[in-house]
Structure formats: C-alpha cells, structure tokens
DRENTOR-323414 format. One line per field, with one value per residue (C-alpha): residue number from 1; residue in one letter; chain; y, x, z. Coordinates in nm, 2 decimals, m for minus. Last residue first. Example, Ala and Ser with C-alpha at 12.3 -4.5 7.8 and 13.67 -1.06 7.14 Angstrom:
BEGIN
resi: [2,1] $
resn: [S,A] $
chain: [A,A] $
c2: [m0.11,m0.45] $
c1: [1.37,1.23] $
c3: [0.71,0.78] $
END
This chain:
BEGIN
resi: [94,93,92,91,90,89,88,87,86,85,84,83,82,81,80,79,78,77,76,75,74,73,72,71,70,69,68,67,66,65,64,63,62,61,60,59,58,57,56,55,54,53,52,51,50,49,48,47,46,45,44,43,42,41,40,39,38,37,36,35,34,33,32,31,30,29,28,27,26,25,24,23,22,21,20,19,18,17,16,15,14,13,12,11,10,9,8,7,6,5,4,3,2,1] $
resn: [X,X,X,X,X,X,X,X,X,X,X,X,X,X,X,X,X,X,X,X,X,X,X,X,X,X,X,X,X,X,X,X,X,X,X,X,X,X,X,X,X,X,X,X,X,X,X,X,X,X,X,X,X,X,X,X,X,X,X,X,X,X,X,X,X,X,X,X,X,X,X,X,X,X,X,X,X,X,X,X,X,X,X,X,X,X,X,X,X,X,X,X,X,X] $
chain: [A,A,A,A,A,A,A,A,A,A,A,A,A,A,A,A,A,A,A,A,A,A,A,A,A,A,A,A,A,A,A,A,A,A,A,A,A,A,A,A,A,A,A,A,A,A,A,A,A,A,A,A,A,A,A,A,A,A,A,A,A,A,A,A,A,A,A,A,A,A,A,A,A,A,A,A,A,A,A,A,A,A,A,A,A,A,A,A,A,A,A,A,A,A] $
c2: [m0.50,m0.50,m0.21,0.04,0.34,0.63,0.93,1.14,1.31,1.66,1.62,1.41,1.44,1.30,1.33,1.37,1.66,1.90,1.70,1.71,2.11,2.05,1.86,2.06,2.04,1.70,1.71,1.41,1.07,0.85,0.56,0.60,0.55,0.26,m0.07,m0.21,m0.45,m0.82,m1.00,m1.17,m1.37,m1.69,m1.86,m2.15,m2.38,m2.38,m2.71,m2.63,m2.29,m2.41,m2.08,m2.10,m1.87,m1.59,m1.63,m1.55,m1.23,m1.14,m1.15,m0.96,m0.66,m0.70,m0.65,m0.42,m0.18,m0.23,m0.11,0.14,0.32,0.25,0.39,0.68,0.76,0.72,0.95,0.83,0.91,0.79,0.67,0.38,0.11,0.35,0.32,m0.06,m0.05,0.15,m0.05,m0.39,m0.22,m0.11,m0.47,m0.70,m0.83,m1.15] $
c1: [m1.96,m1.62,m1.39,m1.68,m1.63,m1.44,m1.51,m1.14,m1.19,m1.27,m1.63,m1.70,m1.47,m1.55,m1.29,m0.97,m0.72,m0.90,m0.86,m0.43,m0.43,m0.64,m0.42,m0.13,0.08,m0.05,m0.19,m0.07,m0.19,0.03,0.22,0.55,0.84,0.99,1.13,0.83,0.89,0.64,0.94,0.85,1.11,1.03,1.28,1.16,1.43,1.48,1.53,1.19,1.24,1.32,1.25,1.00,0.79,1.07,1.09,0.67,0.75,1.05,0.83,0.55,0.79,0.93,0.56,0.46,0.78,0.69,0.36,0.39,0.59,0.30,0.04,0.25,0.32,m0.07,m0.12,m0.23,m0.50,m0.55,m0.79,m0.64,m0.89,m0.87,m0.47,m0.51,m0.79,m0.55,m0.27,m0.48,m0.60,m0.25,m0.15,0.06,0.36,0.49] $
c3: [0.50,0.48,0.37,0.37,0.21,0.26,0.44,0.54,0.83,0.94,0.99,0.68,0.38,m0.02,m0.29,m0.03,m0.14,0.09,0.37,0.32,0.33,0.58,0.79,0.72,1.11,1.11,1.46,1.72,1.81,2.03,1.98,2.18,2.04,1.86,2.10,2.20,2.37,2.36,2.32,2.01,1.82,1.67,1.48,1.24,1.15,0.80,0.61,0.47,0.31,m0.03,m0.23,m0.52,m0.34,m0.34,m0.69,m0.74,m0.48,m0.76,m1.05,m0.88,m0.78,m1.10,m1.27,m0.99,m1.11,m1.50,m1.48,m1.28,m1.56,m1.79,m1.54,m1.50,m1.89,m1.91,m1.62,m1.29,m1.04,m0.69,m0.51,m0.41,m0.57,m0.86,m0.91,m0.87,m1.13,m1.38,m1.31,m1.38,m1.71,m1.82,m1.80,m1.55,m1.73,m1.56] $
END
C-alpha cells in the first residue's frame, strides 16, 4: 500500500519537521513497507497461542532520573516556539 506525498508531508508537519521532496519520496517508501508488513502481521493466526504474561514489576534498566543534556540550547534553539527553557507545543488534548 503506497501512502502519498500528501500523507508524508502531513506526517512530517504533525512532527514538526521539515522534509525535502527527495526526503518525502524516500519516506514514502519506508512507511509504505512498514504499513504493508503491520497489515501482514494482522493477518497472522494468533489464536492457538497461549497468552504469556510476564510482568515482574523489576525494573531491570537503570535508574530513571532527569539529567542536563550537555547541548540543551543548542537543541531549544532548533524548536519553532520555546517558553522558559522548554519546548512550547500545543495542546495534545484539549
């Protein structure tokens, strides 16, 4: 399933982000595999399949704490809008 330019292009927006036309065409192609292979994984017969829950509650990663980014402004600057040293997007849900 070939997605087109214009859903690239919204994507791209959505993200803030901004793509050339060779970019947007490349794009194209990868999310249109990507989707083709999510739409076979659907077809898959997963009913015979015992379901296997695993949740331990450990946390087996490192800790979770907040820490600088040694080029945090560098990163601010690239953002269209910024509010006291933070990115200012809008509302997901409202």
């Amino acid at each position: 399933m070939l997605i087109s330019k214009e859903e690239v292009a919204h994507i791209a927006q959505l993200a803030r982000i901004e793509l050339s036309d060779a970019e947007i065409k490349k794009f194209q192609h990868q999310l249109s595999l990507i989707i083709d292979y999510v739409n076979k994984l659907k077809e898959a017969d997963v009913e015979p399949v015992k379901e296997i829950l695993s949740n331990r509650g450990v946390n087996v990663f490192r800790e979770d704490k907040a820490e600088r980014y040694a080029k945090h402004k560098e990163l601010l600057n690239q953002a269209p809008e910024q509010k006291n040293e933070h990115f200012k997007v809008e509302a997901v849900l409202k």
